[in-house]
C-alpha positions as CSV (number, residue, x, y, z in Angstrom):
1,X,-8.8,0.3,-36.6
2,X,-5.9,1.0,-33.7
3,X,-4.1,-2.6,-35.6
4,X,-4.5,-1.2,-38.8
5,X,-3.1,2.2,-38.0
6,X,-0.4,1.0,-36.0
7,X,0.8,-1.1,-38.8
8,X,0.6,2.0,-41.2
9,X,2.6,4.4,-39.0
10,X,5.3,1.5,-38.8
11,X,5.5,1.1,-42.5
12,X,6.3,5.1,-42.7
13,X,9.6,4.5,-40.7
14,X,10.9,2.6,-43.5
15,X,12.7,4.8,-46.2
16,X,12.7,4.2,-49.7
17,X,10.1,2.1,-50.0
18,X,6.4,1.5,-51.3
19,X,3.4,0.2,-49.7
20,X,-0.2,-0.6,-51.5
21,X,-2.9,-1.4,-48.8
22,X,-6.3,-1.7,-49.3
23,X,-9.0,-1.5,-45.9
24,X,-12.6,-0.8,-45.7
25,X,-11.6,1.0,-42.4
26,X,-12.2,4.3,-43.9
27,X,-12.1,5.7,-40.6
28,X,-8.7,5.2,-40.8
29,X,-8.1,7.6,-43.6
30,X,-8.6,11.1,-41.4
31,X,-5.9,10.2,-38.6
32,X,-2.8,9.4,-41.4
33,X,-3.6,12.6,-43.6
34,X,-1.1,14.0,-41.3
35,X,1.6,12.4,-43.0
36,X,2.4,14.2,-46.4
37,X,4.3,11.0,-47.8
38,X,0.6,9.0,-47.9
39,X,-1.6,9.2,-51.1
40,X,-5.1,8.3,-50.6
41,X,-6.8,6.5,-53.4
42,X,-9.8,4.5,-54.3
43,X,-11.8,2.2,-57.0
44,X,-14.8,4.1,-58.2
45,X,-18.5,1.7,-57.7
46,X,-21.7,1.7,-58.9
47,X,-24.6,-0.1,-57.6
48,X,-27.2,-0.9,-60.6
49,X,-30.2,-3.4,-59.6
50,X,-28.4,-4.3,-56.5
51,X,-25.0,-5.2,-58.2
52,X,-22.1,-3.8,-58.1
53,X,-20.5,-2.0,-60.9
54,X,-17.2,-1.1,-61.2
55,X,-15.2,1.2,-63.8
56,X,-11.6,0.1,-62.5
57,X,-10.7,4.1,-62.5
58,X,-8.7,5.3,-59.9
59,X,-9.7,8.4,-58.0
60,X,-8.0,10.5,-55.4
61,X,-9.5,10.7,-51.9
62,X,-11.2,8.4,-49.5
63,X,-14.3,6.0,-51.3
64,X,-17.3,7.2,-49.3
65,X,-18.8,3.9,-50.3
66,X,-20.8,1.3,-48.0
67,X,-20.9,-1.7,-49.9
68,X,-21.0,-4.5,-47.6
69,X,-24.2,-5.4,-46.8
70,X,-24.9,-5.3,-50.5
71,X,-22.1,-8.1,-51.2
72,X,-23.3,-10.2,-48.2
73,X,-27.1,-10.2,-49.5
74,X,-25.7,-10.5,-53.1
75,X,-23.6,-13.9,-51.9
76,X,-26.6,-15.1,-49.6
77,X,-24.7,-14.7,-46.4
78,X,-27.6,-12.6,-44.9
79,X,-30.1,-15.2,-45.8
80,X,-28.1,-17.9,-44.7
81,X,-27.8,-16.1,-41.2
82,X,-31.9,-15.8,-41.3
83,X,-32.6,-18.9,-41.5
84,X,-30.2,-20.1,-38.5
C-alpha cells in the first residue's frame, strides 16, 4: 500500500498530465482524497452463481467489492493449493 501511494503522490508533481491506474488496494483510496486533482472511479460487478458479472459502467467512488477469492476458486487456484 506505502509503494502504491508513494508512486501516486509522485505522479501529482507532474503538471499537465493524466494518469489511469487501476489497484485493488482500496485502502489506498481514503489517504489521496486529500488531493482535489484525483477522481475516484470504478467498474460496477455482479456476482451471479459464483461468476462474475460485469456491466462495464463506470461509477464514481471507491468499488466496495471483494472479489478475489471468488476469481481464485473460479480459476482453480484454491483447489490447486488444497491439494499441495
Amino acid at each position: 500500500m506505502k509503494c502504491s501511494t508513494t508512486v501516486i503522490e509522485g505522479f501529482l508533481k507532474i503538471r499537465n498530465s493524466a494518469f489511469i491506474l487501476s489497484t485493488h488496494l482500496y485502502e489506498i483510496g481514503e489517504p489521496l482524497k486529500q488531493y482535489p486533482n484525483i477522481i475516484f472511479n470504478y467498474f460496477e460487478t455482479a456476482v451471479t452463481d459464483d461468476q462474475l458479472v460485469f456491466n462495464y459502467q463506470l461509477k464514481e467512488g471507491i468499488s466496495n467489492d471483494r472479489l478475489g477469492y471468488l476469481i481464485l476458486k473460479n480459476e482453480g487456484v484454491v483447489k490447486m493449493l488444497q491439494q499441495l
